[in-house]
C-alpha positions as CSV (number, residue, x, y, z in Angstrom):
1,X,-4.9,7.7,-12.4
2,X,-4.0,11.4,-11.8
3,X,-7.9,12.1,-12.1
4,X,-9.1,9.9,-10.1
5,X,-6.4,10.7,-7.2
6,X,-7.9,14.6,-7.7
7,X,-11.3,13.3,-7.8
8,X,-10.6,12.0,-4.2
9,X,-8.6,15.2,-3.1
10,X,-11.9,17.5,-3.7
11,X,-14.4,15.1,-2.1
12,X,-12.0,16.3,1.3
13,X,-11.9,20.1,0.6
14,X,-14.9,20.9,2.3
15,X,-13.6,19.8,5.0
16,X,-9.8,21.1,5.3
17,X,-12.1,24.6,6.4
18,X,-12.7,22.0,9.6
19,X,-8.9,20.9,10.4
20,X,-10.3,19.1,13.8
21,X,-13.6,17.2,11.7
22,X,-11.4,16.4,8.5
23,X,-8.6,14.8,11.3
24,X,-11.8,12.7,13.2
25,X,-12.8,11.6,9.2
26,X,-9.1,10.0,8.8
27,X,-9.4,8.5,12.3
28,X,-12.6,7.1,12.0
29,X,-11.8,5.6,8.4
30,X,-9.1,3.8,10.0
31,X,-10.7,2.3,12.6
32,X,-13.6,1.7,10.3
33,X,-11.2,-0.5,7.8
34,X,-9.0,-1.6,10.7
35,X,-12.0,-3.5,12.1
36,X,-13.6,-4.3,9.0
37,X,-10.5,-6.6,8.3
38,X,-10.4,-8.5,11.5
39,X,-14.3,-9.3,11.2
40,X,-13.6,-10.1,7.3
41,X,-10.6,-12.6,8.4
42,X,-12.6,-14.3,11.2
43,X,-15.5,-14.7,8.5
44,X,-13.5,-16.5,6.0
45,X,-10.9,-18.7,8.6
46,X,-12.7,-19.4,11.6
47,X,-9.2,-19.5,13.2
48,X,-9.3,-17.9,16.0
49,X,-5.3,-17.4,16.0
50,X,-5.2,-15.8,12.9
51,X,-7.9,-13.5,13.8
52,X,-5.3,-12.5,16.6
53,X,-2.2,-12.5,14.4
54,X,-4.1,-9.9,12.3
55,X,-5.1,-7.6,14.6
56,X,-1.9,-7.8,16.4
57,X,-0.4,-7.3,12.9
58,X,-2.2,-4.0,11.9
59,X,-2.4,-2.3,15.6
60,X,0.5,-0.4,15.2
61,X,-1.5,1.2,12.1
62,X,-4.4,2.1,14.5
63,X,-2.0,3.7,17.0
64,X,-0.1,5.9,14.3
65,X,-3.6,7.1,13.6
66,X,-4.5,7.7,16.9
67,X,-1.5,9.3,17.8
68,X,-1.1,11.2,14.4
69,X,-4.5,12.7,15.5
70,X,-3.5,13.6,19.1
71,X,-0.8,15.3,18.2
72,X,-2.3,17.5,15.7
73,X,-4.8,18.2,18.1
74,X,-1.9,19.4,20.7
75,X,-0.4,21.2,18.3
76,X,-3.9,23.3,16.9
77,X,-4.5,23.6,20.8
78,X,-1.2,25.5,21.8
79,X,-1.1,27.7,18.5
80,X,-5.1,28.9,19.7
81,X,-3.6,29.1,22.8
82,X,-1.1,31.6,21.6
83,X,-2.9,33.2,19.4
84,X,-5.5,33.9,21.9
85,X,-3.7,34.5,25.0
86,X,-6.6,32.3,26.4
87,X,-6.9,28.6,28.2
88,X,-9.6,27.6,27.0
């Protein structure tokens, strides 16, 4: 198990040289997976109710992400910011 875990680690070491492409990676897996289980639950029910309950379910997962990347973006923008001395 320990391999395979640092099998996974090194496939994203390329891009920790990237902090702002390896953080759009994470939030774009999410979404990816996020909607890839509402379509999955609507193909197998057919209940429109469920397909609701789901997403309403997971959304808060989706917004941790989002936010999770937002802030990390804040943050790498006001350290540049004071490293720089510059606005943009």
């Amino acid at each position: 198990m320990k391999a395979l875990i640092d099998r996974i680690v090194a496939l994203g070491a390329p891009l920790e040289k990237h902090p702002l492409v390896y953080r759009a990676v994470g939030l774009l897996v999410v979404l990816t997976l996020y909607s890839a289980g509402v379509l999955l639950i609507d193909s197998v029910t057919h209940i429109g109710f469920l397909v609701v309950l789901v997403a309403l379910y997971f959304l808060p997962a989706v917004l941790r992400a989002w936010l999770l990347f937002y802030w990390q973006l804040r943050d790498d923008v006001k350290a540049w910011r004071k490293s720089t001395g510059k606005a943009f």
